[in-house]
Residue, then its C-alpha position, 0 to 999 in steps of 0.5 A: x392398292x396392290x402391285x398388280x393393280x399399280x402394274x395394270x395401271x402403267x401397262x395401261x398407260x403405256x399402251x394409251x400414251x404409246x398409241x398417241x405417240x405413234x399417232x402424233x408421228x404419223x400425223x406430223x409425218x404424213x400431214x405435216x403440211x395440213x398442220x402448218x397451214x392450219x397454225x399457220x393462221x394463229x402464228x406467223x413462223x416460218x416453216x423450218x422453225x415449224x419444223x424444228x418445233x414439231x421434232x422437238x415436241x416428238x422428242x420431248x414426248x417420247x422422252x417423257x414416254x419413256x421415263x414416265x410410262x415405259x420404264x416404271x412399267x418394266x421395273x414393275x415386270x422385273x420386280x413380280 
């Protein structure tokens, strides 16, 4: 596998994984209600803890983002 490949494949991965975590803020953002209602019936949570777990589920994510995906593909920039 050469370096151009292993930099294809994270700037790939880095549009893919971004894509989705944009997706997932606007869909918490703007259908954070529909969301609720339909967990709501599987898990009796209150919805400020519903809350909580959804802006830690966005945190996690665009720390595992970053350092999974942005960051190696920077580094592979830097280094060719």
């Amino acid at each position: 596998m050469t370096l151009a490949n292993v930099q294809a494949f994270f700037m790939w991965c880095t549009i893919i994984d971004g894509g989705l975590l944009v997706f997932s803020a606007l869909i918490c953002g703007f259908a954070g209600d529909w969301i609720y209602r339909m967990h709501g019936s599987l898990f009796s949570l209150p919805r400020d803890s519903f809350n909580v777990v959804l802006y830690a589920f966005l945190g996690v994510f665009k720390i595992l983002f970053l350092v999974f995906n942005l960051i190696p593909y920077l580094a592979l920039l830097i280094v060719t």
